[in-house]
VEXTI-683090 format. One record per residue (C-alpha): y negated, z negated, x negated; residue in three letters. Coordinates in steps of 0.1 Angstrom, whole numbers. Layout:
BEGIN
+-------+-------+-------+-----+
! north !    up !  east !  aa !
+-------+-------+-------+-----+
!     Y !     Z !     X ! ala !
...
+-------+-------+-------+-----+
***
This chain:
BEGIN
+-------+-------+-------+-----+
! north !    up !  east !  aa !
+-------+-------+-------+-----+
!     0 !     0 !     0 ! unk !
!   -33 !    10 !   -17 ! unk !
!   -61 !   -19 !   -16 ! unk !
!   -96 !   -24 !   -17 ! unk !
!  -114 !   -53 !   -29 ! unk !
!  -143 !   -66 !    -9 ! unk !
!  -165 !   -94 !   -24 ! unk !
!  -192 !  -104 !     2 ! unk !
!  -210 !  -117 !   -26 ! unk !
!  -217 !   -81 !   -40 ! unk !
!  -222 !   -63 !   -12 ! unk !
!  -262 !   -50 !    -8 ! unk !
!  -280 !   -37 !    19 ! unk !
!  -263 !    -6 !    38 ! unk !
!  -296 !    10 !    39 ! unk !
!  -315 !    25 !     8 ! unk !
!  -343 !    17 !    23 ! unk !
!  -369 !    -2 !     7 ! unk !
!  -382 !   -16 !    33 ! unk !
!  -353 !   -33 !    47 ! unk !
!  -348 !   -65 !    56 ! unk !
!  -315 !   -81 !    64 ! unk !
!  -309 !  -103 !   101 ! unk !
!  -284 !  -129 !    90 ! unk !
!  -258 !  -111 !   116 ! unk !
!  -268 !   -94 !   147 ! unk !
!  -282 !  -117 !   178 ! unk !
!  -265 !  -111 !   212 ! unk !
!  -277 !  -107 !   246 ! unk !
!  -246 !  -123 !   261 ! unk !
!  -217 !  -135 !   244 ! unk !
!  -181 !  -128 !   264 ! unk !
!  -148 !  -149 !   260 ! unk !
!  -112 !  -139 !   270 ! unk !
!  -115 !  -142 !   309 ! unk !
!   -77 !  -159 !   310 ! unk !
!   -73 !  -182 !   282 ! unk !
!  -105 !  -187 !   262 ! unk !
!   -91 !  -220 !   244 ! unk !
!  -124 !  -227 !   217 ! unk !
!  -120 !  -220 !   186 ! unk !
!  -131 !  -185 !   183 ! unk !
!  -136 !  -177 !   146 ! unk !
!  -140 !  -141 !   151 ! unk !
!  -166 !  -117 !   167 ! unk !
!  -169 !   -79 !   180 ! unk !
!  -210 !   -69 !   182 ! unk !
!  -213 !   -35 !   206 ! unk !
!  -238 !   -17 !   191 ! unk !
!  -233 !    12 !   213 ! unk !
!  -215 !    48 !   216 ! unk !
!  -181 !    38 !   195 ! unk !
!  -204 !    15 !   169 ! unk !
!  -197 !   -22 !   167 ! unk !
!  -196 !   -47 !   144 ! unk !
!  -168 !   -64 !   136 ! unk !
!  -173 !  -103 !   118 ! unk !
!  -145 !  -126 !   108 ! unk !
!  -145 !  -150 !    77 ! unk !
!  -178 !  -140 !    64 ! unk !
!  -167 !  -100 !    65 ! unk !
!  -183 !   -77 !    84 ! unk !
!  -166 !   -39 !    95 ! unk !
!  -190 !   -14 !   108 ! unk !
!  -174 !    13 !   133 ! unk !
!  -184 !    46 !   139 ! unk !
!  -221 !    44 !   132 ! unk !
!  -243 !    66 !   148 ! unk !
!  -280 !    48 !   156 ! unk !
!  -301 !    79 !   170 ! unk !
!  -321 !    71 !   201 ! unk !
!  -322 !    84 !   235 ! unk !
!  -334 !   122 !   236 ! unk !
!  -322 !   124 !   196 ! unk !
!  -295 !   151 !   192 ! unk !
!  -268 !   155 !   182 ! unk !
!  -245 !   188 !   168 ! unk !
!  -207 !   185 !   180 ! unk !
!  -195 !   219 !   173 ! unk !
!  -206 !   262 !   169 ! unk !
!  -230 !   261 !   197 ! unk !
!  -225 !   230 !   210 ! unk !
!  -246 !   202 !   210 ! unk !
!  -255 !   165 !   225 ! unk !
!  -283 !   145 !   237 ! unk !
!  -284 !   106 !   237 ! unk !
!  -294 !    87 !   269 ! unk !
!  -301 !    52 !   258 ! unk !
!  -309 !    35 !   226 ! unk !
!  -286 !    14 !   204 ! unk !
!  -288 !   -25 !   206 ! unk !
!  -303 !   -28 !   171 ! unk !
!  -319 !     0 !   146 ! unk !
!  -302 !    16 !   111 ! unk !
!  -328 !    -5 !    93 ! unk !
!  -324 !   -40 !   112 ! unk !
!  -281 !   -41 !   102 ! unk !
!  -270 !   -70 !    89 ! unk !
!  -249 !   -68 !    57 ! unk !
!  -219 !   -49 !    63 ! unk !
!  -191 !   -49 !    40 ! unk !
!  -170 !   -15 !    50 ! unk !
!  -173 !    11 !    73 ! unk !
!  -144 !    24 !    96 ! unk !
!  -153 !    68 !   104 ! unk !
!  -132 !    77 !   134 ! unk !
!  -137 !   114 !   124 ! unk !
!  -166 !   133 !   109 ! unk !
!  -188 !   142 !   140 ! unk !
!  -223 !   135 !   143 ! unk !
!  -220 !   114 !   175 ! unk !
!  -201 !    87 !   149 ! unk !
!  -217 !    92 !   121 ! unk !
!  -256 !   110 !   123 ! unk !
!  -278 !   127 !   105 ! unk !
!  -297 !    96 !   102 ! unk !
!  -265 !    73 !    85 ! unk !
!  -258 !   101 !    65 ! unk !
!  -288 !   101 !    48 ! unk !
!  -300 !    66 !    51 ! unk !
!  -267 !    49 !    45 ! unk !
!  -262 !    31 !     8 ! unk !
!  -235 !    57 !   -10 ! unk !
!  -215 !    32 !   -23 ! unk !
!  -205 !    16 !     9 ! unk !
!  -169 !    10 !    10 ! unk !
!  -156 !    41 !    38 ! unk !
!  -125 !    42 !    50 ! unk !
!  -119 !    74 !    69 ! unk !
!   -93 !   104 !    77 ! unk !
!   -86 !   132 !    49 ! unk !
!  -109 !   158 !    66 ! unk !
!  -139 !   135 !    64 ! unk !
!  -135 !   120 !    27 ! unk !
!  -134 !   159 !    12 ! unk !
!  -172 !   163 !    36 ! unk !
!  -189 !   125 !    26 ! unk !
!  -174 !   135 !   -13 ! unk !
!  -182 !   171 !   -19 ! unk !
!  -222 !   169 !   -11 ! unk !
!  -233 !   166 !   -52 ! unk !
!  -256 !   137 !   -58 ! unk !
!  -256 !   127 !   -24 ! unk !
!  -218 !   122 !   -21 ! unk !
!  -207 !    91 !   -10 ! unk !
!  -191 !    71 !   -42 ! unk !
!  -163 !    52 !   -27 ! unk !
!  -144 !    68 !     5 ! unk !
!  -111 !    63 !    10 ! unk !
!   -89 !    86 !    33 ! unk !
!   -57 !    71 !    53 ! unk !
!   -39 !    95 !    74 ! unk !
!   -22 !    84 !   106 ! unk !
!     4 !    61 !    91 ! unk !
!    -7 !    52 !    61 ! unk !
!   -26 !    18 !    62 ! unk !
!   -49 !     1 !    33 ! unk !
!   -53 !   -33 !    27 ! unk !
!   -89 !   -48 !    18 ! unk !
!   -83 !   -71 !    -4 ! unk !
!  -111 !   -98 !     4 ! unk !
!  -129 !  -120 !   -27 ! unk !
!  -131 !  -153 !   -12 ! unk !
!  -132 !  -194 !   -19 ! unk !
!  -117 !  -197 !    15 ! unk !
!   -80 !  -203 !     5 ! unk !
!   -59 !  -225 !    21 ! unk !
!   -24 !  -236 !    11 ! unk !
!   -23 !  -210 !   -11 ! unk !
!   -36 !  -183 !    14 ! unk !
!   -65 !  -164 !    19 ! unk !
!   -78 !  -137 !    49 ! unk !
!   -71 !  -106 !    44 ! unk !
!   -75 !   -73 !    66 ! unk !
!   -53 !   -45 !    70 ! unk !
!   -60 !    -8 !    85 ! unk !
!   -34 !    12 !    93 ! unk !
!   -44 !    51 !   106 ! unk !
!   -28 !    59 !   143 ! unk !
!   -27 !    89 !   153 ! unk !
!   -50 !   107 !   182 ! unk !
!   -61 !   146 !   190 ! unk !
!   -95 !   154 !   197 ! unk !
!   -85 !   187 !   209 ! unk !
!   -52 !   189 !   238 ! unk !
!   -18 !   205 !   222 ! unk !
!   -15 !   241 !   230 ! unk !
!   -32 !   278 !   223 ! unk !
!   -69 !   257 !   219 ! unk !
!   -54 !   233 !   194 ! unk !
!   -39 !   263 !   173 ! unk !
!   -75 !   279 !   174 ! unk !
!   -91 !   248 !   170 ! unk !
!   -68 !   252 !   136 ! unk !
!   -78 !   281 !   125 ! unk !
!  -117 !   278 !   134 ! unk !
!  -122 !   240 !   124 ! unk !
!  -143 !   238 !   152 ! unk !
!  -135 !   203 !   163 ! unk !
!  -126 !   177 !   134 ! unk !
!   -93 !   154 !   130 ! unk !
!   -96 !   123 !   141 ! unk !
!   -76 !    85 !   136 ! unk !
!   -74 !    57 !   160 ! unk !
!   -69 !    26 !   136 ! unk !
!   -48 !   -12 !   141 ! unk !
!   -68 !   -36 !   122 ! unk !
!   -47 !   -67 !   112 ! unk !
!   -68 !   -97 !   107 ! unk !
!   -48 !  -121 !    88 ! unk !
!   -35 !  -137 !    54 ! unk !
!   -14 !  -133 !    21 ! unk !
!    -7 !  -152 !   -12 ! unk !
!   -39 !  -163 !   -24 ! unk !
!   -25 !  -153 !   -60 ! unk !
!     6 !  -128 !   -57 ! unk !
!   -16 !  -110 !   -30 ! unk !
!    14 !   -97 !    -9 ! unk !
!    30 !  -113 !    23 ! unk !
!     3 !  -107 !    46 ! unk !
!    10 !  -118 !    80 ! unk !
!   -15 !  -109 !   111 ! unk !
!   -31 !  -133 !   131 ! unk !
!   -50 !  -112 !   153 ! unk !
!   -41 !   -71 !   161 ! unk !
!   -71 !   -49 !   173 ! unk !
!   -61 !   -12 !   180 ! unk !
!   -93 !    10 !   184 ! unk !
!   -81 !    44 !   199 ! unk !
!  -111 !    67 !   184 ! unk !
!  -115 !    96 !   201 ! unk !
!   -85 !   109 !   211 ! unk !
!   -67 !   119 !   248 ! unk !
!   -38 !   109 !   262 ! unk !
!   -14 !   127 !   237 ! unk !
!    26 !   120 !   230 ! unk !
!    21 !   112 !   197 ! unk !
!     6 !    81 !   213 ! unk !
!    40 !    70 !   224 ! unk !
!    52 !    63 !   191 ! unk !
!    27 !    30 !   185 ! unk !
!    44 !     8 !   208 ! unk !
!    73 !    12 !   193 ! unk !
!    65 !     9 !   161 ! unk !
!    46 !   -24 !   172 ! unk !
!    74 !   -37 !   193 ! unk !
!    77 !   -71 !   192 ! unk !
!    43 !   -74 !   177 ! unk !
!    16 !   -81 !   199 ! unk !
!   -17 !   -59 !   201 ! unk !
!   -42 !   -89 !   211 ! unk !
!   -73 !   -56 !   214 ! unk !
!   -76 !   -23 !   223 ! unk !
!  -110 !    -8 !   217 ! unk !
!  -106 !    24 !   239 ! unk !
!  -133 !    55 !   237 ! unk !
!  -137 !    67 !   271 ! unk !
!  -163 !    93 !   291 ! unk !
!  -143 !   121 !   292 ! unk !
!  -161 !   140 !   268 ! unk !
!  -166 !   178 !   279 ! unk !
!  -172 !   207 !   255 ! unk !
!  -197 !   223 !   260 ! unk !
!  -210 !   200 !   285 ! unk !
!  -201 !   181 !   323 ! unk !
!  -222 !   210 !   338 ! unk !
!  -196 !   237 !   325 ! unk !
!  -168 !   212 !   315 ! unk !
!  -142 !   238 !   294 ! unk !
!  -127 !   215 !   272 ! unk !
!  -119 !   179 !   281 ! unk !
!  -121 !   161 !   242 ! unk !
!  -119 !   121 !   248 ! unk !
!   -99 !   103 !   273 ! unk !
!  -111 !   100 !   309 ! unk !
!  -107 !    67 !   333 ! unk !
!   -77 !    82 !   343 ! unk !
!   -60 !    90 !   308 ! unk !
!   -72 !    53 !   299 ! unk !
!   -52 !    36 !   323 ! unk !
!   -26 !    51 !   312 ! unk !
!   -29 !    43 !   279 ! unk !
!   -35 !     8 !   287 ! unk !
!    -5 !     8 !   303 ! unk !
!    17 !    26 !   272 ! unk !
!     3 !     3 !   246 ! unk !
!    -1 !   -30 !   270 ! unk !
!   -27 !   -45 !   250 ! unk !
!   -36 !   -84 !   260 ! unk !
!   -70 !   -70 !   264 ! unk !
!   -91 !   -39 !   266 ! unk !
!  -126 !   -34 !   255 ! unk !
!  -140 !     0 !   267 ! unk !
!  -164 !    17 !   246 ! unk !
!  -175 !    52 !   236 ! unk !
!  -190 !    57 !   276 ! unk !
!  -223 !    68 !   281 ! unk !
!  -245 !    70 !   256 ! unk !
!  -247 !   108 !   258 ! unk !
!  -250 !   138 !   279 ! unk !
!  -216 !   153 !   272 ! unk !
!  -197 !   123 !   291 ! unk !
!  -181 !   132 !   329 ! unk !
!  -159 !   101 !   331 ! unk !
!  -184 !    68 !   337 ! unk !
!  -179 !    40 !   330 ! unk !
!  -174 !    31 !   369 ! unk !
!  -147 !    56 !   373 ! unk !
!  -126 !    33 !   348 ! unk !
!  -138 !     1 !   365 ! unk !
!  -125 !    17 !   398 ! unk !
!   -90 !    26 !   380 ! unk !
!   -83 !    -9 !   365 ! unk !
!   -91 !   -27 !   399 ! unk !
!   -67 !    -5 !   418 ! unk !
!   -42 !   -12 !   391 ! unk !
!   -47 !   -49 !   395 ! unk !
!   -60 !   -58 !   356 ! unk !
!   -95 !   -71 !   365 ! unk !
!   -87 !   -96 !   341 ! unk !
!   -70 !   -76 !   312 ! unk !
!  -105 !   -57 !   304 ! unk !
!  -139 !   -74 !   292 ! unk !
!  -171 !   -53 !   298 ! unk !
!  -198 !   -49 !   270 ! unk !
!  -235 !   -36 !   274 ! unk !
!  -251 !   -31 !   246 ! unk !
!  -260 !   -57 !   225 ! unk !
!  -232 !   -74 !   242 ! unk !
!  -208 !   -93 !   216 ! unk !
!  -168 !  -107 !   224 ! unk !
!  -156 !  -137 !   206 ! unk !
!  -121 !  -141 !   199 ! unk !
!   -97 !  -166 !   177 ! unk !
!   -77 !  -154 !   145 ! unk !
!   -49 !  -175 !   145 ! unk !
!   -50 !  -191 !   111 ! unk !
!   -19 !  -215 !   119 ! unk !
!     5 !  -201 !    92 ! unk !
!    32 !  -221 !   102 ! unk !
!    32 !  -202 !   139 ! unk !
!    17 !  -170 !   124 ! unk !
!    31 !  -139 !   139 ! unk !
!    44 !  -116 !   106 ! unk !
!    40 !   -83 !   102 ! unk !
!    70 !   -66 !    94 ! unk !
+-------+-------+-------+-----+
***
């Protein structure tokens, strides 16, 4: 398993601008616990920035997902003649981030990662990201980005974090494994999709908050599983996650919704991201404890809202299997940090 070391302690501002100045994390409008069993003891955090950007905080880490921090009437390019325009602003600006350790790139489209990020963004933030994407952020001359690493689905990577928090001779740890996911449906599209490059790959990731050997740095074991699907539909090579989780719980699912339409909802062609429809279905193949849905509204190229999905999850009787973020929204959540009890991964 390939790792990367993340020391806290080194990591600068993700901007490269001057003028920055760091919030100590991101301040929430309204803070969300599990709706069934929220015990105390949350230790862990999941900040919706907006689109399919969040911020992700556990033992003085923070993961950025998917950033893209353009405002409403921006635009955005998704494709040869294709292009989309935001309708609401994020829940905090590029420049007002708070430290962020790594970044997680579904796929290199503008919607997750802008024109603005890619040029504002420090180049030696840590970037983990699919295959396609690390040869774009690597092969742009001076303004490459210095330390991308690619996982393809299947492959996972384990960031290795430089901490004082040990305990018993264990220390957190995160791992990211690459799922898989098709932005384009299987068939005579997908093939020209192929040949044209039109639409890019994209990864859904599990990221395994957890532990291992404080010195041997092996025998991690997971004490809390979040599954963000990135933009993907409801595709067969979805079927293989549960079982290669089974027996393994998936505490999270981050799903991107709004039934994305190419070139737009008012001549819908091509169907890209799963609908409210396709996401109840996927909540029902992985059966996550909970479902977070992001990735909704936030531009003009979305036919599936967000109260299409609400509709399908009452009807299916999981009211309380989904928590609902706005913007600016944040879920807290526990890590389970009881070694003893921990769940381990095989």
């Amino acid at each position: 398993m390939k790792r990367i070391t993340i020391d806290p302690s080194q990591s600068g501002p993700p901007t490269k601008e001057i003028t920055y100045v760091p919030l100590e994390r991101a301040e929430a409008k309204e803070t969300k616990l599990h709706p069934r069993n929220a015990e105390g003891g949350e230790n862990a955090s999941l900040f919706f920035v907006g689109t399919a950007t969040t911020i992700l905080e556990w033992e003085g880490i923070r993961i950025l997902t998917d950033p893209n921090f353009l405002h409403k009437g921006d635009h955005v390019h998704l494709g040869p003649g294709v292009t989309g325009t935001r309708q609401t602003n994020p829940a905090i600006d590029l420049e007002q981030l708070p430290r962020i350790d790594a970044i997680l790139l579904s796929h290199y489209h503008a919607d997750h990662f802008d024109q603005e990020v890619e040029a504002k963004l420090s180049k030696s933030i840590p970037i983990i990201t699919t295959p396609h994407a690390h040869s774009c952020l690597t092969s742009k001359g001076d303004d490459s980005f210095t330390q991308v690493h690619a996982v393809d689905h299947w492959e996972d990577v384990l960031l290795d974090l430089h901490t004082n928090k040990i305990q018993g001779g264990r220390k957190p740890a995160i791992r990211v494994a690459g799922m898989p996911g098709k932005h384009v449906p299987p068939g005579p599209l997908s093939i020209a999709n192929d040949l044209l490059s039109a639409v890019p790959p994209t990864n859904g990731w599990m990221v395994e908050l957890g532990y291992q050997n404080a010195k041997e740095g092996d025998n991690f074991d997971s004490g809390y599983r979040i599954y963000i699907t990135g933009d993907t539909l409801m595709v067969d090579e979805l079927k293989e996650i549960p079982k290669r989780y089974t027996g393994r719980n998936i505490d999270l699912m981050l799903i991107h919704l709004g039934g994305t339409t190419i070139p737009g909802p008012k001549l819908p062609l091509l169907m890209v991201t799963m609908d409210a429809n396709q996401g109840i279905q996927l909540m029902e193949l992985v059966d996550p404890d909970l479902t977070v849905p992001i990735h909704y509204d936030d531009y003009d190229v979305f036919m599936s809202p967000l109260e299409d999905f609400k509709k399908a999850v009452e009807e299916a009787g999981w009211t309380e299997k989904v928590v609902y973020l706005d913007r600016k929204d944040e879920f807290k959540f526990k890590v389970n940090s009881q070694l003893n009890t921990i769940e381990r991964a095989a």
